[in-house]
MMTF fields as JSON, N, C-alpha, C and O atoms, coordinates in Angstrom:
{
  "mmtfVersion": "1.0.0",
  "mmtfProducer": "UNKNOWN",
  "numBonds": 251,
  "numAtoms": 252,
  "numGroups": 63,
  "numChains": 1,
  "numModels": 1,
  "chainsPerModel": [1],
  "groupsPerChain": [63],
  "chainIdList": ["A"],
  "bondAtomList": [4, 2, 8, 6, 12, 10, 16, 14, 20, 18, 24, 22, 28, 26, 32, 30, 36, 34, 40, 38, 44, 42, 48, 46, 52, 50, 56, 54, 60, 58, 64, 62, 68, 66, 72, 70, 76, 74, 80, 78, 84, 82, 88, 86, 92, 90, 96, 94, 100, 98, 104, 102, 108, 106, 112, 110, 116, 114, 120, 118, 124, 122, 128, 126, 132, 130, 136, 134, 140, 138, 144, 142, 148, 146, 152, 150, 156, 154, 160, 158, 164, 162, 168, 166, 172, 170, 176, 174, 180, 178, 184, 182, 188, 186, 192, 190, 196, 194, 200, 198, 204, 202, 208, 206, 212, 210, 216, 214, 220, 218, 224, 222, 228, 226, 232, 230, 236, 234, 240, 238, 244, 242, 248, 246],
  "bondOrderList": [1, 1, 1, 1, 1, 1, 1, 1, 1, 1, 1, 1, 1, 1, 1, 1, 1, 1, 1, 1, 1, 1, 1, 1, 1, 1, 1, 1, 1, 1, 1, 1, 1, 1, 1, 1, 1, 1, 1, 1, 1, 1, 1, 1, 1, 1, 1, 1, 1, 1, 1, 1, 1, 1, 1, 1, 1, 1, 1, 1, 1, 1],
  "groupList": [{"groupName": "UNK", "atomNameList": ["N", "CA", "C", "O"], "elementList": ["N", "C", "C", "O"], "formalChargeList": [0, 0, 0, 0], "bondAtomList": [1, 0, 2, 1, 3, 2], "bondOrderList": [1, 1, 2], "singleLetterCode": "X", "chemCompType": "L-PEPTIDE LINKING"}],
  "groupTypeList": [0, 0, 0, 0, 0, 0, 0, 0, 0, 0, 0, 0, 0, 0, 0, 0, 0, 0, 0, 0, 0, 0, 0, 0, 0, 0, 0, 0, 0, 0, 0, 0, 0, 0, 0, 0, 0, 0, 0, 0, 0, 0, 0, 0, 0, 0, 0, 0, 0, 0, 0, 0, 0, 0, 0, 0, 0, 0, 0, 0, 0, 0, 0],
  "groupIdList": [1, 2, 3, 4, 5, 6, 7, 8, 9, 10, 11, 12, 13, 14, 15, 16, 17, 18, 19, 20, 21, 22, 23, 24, 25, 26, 27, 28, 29, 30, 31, 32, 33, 34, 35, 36, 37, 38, 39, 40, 41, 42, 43, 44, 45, 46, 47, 48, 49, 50, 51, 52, 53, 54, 55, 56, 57, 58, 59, 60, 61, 62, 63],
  "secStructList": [7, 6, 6, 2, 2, 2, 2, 2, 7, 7, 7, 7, 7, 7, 7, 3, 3, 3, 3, 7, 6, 6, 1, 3, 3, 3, 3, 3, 3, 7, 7, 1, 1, 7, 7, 1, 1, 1, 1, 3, 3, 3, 7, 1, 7, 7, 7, 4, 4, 4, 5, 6, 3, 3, 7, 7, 1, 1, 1, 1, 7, 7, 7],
  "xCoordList": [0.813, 0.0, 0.863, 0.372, 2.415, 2.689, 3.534, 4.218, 3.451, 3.751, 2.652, 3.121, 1.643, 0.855, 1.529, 2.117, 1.223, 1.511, 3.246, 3.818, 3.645, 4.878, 4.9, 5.485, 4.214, 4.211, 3.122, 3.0, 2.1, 1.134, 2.264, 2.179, 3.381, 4.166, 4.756, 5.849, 4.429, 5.264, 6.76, 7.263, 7.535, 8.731, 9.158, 8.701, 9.724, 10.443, 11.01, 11.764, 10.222, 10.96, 12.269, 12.762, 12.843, 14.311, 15.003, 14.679, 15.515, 15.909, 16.928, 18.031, 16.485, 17.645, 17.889, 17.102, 18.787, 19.612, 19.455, 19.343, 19.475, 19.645, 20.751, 20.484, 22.068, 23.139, 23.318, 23.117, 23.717, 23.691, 25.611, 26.263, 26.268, 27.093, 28.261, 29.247, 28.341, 29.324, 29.627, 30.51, 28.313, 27.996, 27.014, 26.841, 26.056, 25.19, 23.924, 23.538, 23.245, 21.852, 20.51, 20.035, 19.97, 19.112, 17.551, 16.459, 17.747, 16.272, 15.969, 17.041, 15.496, 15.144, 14.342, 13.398, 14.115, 13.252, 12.96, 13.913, 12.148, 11.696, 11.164, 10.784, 11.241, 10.233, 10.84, 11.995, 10.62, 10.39, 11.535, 12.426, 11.1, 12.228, 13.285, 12.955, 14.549, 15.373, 14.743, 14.044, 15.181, 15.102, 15.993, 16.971, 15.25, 15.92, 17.2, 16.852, 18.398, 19.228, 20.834, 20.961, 21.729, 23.181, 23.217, 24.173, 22.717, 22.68, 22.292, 22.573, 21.547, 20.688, 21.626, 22.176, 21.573, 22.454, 21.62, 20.84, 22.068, 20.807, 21.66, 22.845, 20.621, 21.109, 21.015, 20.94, 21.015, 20.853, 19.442, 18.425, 19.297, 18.051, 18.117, 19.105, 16.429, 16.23, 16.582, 16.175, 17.588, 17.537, 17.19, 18.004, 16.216, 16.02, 16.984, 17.042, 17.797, 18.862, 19.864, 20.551, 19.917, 20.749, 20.889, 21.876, 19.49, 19.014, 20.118, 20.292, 20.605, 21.884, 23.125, 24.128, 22.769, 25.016, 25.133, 24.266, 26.61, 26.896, 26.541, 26.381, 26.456, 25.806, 27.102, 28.163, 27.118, 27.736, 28.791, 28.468, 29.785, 30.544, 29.872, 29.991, 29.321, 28.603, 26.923, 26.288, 26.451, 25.529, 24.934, 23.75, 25.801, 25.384, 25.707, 26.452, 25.074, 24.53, 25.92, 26.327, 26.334, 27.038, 26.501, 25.282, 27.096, 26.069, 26.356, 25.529],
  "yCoordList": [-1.191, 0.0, 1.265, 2.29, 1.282, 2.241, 2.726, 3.746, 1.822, 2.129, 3.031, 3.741, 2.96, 3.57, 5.359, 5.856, 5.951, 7.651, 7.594, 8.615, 6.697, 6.806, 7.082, 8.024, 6.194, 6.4, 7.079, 6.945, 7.903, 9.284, 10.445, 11.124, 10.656, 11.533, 12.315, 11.877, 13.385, 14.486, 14.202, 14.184, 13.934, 14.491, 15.98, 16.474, 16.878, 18.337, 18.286, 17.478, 19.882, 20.382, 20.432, 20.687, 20.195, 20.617, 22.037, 21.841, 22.812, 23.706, 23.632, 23.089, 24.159, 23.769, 25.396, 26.264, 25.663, 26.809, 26.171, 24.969, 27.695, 27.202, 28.129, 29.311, 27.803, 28.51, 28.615, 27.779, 29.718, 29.635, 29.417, 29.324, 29.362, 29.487, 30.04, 29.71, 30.922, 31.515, 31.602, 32.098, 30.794, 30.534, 31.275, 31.119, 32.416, 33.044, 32.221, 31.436, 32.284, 32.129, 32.8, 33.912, 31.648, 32.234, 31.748, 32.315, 31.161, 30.218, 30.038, 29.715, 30.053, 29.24, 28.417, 28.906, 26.735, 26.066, 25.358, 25.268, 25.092, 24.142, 22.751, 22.626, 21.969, 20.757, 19.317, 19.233, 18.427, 17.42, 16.297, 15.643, 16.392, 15.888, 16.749, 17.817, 16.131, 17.016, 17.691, 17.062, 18.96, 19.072, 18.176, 17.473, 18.465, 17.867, 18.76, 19.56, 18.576, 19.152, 18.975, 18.454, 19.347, 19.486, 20.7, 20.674, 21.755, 22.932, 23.765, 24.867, 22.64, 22.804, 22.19, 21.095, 23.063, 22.426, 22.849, 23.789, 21.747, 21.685, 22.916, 23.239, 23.421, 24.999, 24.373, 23.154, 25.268, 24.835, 25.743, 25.085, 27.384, 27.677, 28.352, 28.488, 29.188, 30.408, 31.468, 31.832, 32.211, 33.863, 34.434, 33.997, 35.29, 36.006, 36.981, 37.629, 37.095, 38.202, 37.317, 37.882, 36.026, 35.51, 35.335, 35.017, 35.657, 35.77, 36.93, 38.041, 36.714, 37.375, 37.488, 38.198, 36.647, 36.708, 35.085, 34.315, 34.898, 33.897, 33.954, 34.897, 32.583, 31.945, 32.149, 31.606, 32.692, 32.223, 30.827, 29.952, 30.567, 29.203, 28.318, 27.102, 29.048, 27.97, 27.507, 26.574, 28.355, 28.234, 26.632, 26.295, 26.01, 24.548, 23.508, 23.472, 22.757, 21.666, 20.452, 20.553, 19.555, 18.327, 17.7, 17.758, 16.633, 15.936, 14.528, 13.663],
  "zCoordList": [0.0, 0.0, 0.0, -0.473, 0.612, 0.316, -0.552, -0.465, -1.544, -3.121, -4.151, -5.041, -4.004, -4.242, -4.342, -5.302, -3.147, -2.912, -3.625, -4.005, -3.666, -4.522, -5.825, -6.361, -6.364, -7.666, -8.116, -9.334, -7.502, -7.598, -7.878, -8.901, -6.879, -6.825, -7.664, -8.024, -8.152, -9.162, -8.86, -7.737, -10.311, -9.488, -9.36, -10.391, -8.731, -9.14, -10.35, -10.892, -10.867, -12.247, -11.993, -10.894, -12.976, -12.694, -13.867, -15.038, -13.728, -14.352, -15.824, -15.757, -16.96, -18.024, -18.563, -18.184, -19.275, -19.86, -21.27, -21.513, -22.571, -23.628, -23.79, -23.573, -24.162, -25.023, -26.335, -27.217, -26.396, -28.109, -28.299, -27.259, -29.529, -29.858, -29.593, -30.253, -28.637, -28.011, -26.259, -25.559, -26.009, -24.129, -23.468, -22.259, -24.416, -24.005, -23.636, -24.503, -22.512, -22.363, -23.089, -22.858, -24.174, -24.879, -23.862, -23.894, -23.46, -22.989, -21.649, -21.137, -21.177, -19.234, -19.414, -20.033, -19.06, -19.296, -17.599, -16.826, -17.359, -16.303, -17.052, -18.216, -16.234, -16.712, -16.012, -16.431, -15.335, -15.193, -15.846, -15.303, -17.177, -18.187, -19.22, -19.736, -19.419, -20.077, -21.705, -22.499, -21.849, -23.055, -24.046, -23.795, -25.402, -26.304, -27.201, -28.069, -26.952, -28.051, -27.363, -26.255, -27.957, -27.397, -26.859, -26.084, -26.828, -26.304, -24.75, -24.279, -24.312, -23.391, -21.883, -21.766, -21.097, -19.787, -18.629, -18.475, -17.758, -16.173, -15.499, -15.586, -14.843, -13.494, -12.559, -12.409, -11.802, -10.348, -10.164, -9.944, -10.248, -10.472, -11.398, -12.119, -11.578, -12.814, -12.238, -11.135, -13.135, -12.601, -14.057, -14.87, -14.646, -15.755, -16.011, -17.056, -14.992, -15.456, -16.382, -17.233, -16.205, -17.046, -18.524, -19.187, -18.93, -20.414, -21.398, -20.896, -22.35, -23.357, -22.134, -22.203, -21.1, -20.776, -20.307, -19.893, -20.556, -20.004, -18.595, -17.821, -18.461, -17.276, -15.841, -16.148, -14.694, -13.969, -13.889, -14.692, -13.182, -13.452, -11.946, -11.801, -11.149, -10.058, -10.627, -10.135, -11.698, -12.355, -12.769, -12.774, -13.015, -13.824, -12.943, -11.964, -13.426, -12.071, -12.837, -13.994, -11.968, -12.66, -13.184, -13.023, -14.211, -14.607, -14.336, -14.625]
}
């Protein structure tokens, strides 16, 4: 029975970055599952100030 509320359970969004070509942040995505592309890297969180600059270097999560 208490498998049940387990597998009901959302998991947490997790945060992704889109870079373009030179290391700028074009995108902020949330969601559950990874985006799709080579471009896209996990944060740790969203800051909107990050949108047209590179990302901080404590910014990205390991993978």
């Amino acid at each position: 029975m208490r498998l049940l509320p387990t597998l009901l359970r959302r998991r947490a969004p997790r945060h992704y970055a889109l870079l373009d070509e030179q290391g700028c942040c074009r995108m902020l995505f949330s969601s559950a599952a990874r985006p799709q592309g080579p471009r896209w890297v996990e944060v740790m969180e969203v800051r909107l100030d990050w949108i047209g600059r590179q990302l901080p270097a404590d910014a990205t999560r390991a993978a």
